[in-house]
NUTITI-491354 format. One line per 2 residues: their letters; for each residue x, y, z of C-alpha. Coordinates in Angstrom, 3 decimals, m for minus. Layout:
A = X:Y:Z | ...
This chain:
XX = 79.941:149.651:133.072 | 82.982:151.906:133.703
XX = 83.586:151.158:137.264 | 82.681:147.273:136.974
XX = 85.555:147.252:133.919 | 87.729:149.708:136.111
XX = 87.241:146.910:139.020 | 88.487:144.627:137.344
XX = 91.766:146.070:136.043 | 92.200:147.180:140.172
XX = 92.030:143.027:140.717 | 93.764:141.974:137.495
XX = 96.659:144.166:139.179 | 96.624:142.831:142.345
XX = 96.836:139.178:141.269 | 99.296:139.930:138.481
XX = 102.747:139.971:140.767 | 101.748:136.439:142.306
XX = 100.826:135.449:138.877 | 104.172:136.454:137.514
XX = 105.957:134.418:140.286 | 103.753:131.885:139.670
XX = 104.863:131.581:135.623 | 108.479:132.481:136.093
XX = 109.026:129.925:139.284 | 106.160:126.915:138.200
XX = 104.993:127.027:134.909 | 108.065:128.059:133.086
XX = 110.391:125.505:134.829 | 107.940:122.835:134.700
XX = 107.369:122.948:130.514 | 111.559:123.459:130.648
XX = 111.619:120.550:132.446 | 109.261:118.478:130.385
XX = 110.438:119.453:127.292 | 114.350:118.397:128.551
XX = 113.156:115.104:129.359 | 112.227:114.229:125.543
XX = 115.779:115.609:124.425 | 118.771:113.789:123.651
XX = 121.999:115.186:121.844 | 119.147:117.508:120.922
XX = 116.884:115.451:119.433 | 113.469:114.781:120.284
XX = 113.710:110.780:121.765 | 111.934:109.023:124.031
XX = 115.325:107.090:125.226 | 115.110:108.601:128.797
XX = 112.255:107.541:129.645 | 113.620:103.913:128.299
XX = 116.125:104.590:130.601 | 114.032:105.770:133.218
XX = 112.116:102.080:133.099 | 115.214:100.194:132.259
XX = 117.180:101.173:135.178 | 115.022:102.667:137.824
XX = 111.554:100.759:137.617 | 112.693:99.641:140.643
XX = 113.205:102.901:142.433 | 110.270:104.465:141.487
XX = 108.024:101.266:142.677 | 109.741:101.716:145.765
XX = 108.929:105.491:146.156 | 105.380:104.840:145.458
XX = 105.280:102.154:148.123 | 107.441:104.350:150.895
XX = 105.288:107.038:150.310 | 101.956:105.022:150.744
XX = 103.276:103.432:153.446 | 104.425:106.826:155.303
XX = 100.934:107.906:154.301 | 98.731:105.131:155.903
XX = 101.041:105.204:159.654 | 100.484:108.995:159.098
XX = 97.029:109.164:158.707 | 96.459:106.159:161.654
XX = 98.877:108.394:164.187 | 97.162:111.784:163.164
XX = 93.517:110.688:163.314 | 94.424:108.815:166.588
XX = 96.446:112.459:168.449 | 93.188:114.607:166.641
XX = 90.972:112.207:168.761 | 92.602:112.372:171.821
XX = 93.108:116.048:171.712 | 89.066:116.426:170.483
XX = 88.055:114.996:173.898 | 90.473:116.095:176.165
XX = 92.486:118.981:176.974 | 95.978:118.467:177.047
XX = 98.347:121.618:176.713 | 101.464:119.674:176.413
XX = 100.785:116.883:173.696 | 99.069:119.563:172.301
XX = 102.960:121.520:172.055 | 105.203:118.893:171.679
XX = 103.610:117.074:168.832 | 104.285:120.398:166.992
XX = 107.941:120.560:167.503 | 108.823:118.773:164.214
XX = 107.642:121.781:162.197 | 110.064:123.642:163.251
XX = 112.756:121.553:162.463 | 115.228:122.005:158.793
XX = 114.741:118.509:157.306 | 118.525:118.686:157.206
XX = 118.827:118.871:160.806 | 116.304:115.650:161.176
XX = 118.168:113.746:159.024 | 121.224:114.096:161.113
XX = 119.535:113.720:164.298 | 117.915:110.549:163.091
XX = 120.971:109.702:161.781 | 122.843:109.954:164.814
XX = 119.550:108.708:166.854 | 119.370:104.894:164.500
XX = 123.178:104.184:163.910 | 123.939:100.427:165.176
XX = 125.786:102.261:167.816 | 123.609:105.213:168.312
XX = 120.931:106.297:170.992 | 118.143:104.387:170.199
XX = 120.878:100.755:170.160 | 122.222:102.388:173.497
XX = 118.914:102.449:175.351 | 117.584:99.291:173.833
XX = 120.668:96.926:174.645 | 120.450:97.728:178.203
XX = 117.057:97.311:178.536 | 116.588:94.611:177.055
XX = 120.559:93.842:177.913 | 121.892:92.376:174.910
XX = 125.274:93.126:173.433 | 124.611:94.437:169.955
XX = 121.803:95.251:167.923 | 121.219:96.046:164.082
XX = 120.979:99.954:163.190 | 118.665:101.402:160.826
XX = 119.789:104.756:159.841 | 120.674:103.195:156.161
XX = 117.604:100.529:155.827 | 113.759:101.452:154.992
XX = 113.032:101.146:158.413 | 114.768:104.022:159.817
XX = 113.556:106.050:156.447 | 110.172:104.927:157.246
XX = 110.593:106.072:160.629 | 112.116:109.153:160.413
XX = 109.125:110.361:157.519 | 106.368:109.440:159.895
XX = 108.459:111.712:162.926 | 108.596:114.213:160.417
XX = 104.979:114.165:158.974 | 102.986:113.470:161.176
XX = 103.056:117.186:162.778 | 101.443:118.376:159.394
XX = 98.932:115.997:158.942 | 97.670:116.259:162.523
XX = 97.185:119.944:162.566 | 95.036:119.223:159.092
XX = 93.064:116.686:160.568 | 92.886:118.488:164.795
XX = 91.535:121.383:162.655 | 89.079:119.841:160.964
XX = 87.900:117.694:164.292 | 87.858:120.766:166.317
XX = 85.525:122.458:163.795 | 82.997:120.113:163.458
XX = 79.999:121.606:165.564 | 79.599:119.626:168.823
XX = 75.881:118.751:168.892 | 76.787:115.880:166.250
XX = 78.744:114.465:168.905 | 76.522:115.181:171.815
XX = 74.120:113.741:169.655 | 76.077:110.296:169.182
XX = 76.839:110.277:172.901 | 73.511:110.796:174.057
XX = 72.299:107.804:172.292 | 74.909:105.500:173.946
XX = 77.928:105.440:171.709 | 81.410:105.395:172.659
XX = 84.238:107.627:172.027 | 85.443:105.533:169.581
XX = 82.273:104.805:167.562 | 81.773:108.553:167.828
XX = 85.157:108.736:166.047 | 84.637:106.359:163.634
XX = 81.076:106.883:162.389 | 80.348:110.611:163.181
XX = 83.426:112.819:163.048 | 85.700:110.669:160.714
XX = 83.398:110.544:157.533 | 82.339:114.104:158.300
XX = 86.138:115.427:158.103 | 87.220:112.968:155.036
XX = 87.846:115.983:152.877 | 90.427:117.383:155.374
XX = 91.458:113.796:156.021 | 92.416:113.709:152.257
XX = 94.193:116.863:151.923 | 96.436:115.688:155.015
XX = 97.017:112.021:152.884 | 97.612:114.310:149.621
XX = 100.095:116.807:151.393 | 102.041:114.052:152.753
XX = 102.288:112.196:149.808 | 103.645:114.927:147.917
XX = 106.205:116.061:150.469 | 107.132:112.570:151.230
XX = 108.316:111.535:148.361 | 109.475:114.811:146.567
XX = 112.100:115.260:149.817 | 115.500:114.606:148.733
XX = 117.347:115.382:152.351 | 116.248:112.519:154.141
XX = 116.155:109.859:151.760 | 120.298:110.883:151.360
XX = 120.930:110.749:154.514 | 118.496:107.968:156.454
XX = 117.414:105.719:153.304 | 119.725:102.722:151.889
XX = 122.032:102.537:149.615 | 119.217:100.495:146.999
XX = 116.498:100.942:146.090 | 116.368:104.669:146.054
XX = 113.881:107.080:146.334 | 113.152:108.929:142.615
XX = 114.767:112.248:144.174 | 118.056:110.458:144.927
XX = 118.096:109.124:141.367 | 117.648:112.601:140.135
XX = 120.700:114.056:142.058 | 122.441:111.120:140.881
XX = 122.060:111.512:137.166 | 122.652:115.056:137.485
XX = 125.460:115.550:139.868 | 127.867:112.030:138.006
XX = 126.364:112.331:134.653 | 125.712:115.692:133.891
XX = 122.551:114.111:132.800 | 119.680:116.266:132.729
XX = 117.386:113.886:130.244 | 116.960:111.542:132.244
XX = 116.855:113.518:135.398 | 113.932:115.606:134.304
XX = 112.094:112.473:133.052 | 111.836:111.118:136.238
XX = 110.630:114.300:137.786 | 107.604:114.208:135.047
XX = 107.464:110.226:136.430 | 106.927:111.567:139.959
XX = 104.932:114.390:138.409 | 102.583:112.041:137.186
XX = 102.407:109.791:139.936 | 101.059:113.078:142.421
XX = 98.968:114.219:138.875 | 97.007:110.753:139.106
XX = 96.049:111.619:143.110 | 95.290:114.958:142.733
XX = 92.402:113.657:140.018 | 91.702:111.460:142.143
XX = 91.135:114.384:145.023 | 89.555:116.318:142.375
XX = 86.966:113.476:141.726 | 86.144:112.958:145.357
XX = 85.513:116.568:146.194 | 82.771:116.879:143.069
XX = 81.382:113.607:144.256 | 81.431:115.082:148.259
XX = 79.621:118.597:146.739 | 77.111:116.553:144.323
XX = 76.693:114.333:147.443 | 75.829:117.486:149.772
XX = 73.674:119.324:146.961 | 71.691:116.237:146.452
């Protein structure tokens, strides 16, 4: 009884400093935060989040659809390189499509920046191919903001989803191909719907960095809408308003809340589904 109690206070000790950080750099700033967001001249109000929905409905409607739409080309491009690289050996895609993780988002933001101006290299190359005088830039539309998310993302999700393919034991496949079906039927009926609970922490991880970056919505994304992260930097660095700042953080808070129940619920129904 001793050693099983003196166990314990060994592990409660080990886990206490990431606890601690965990308190002091999540919990604490995240109840801060919420409770902030019901203040007003210091009284309890629910006026910023009236503000929140009189003012920036927009903006967050727009985050939610940027971010699903950077999710879906995402999850097509990362299930499509996972394939490829699942059937065939290829040293060099299988480098290169890794360079974006090593990149500062600040340092994308001014390459892509550079990279979609009306007058920058993407306009260069396309007006003499296609040898026209001018065309539109899209470093300051959704386009280019679109674009320069799925560049960035991508990297992450694939390395989720190449994982998971990669682990899947082989005779499933061998299986599949032995009984006449394609590499793309394999794909689709063997190894996707065995890897959907890797596929759905790469759509949840990209959801969550997508639209909680703030660098690349500044400097690629137009002027309106906004992404809620540019809203927050706006209320807080012309208004000095942290109200309504922090209430749309708990907006976005609660918009990532509602998929990770959602993630929850799907991996008790995947377990129940295996137990059964």
């Amino acid at each position: 009884m001793r050693l099983q109690t003196k166990e314990r206070f060994i592990g409660f000790l080990l886990v206490l400093p990431a606890f601690l950080v965990l308190i002091f750099l999540y919990v604490y700033p995240l109840i801060r935060a919420i409770w902030t967001s019901f203040l007003k001249d210091n009284h309890l109000t629910w006026a910023n989040y009236g503000k929140v929905f009189e003012i920036y409905s927009r903006d967050v409607l727009y985050s939610v659809v940027m971010t699903t739409g950077v999710v879906l080309v995402v999850l097509v491009l990362s299930i499509l390189l996972a394939s490829y690289l699942r059937f065939k050996e290829w040293r060099f895609l299988d480098l290169m499509y890794r360079l974006p993780l090593f990149i500062p988002f600040l340092i994308v933001g001014h390459a892509m920046r550079i990279f979609l101006a009306p007058h920058g290299t993407l306009n260069n190359l396309l007006t003499r191919i296609l040898r026209v005088e001018e065309l539109p830039g899209f470093s300051r539309s959704w386009i280019g903001l679109l674009w320069t998310f799925v560049w960035v993302m991508t990297p992450y999700a694939a390395l989720i989803v190449l994982g998971a393919f990669r682990a899947l034991d082989s005779s499933y496949i061998e299986a599949a191909r032995n009984l006449g079906a394609s590499k793309a039927k394999v794909v689709f009926t063997v190894i996707m719907p065995m890897c959907k609970p890797s596929i759905m922490v790469a759509a949840i991880l990209t959801f969550v960095r997508t639209i909680s970056s703030l660098t690349i919505p500044v400097m690629i994304g137009p002027n309106t809408p906004n992404m809620i992260t540019v809203d927050m930097m706006f209320r807080i660095n012309f208004f000095n308003d942290w109200g309504v700042a922090n209430a749309l953080g708990v907006v976005s808070y609660l918009i990532v809340v509602v998929l990770a129940v959602y993630y929850l619920r799907f991996m008790a129904t995947e377990r129940g589904g295996i137990k059964g």
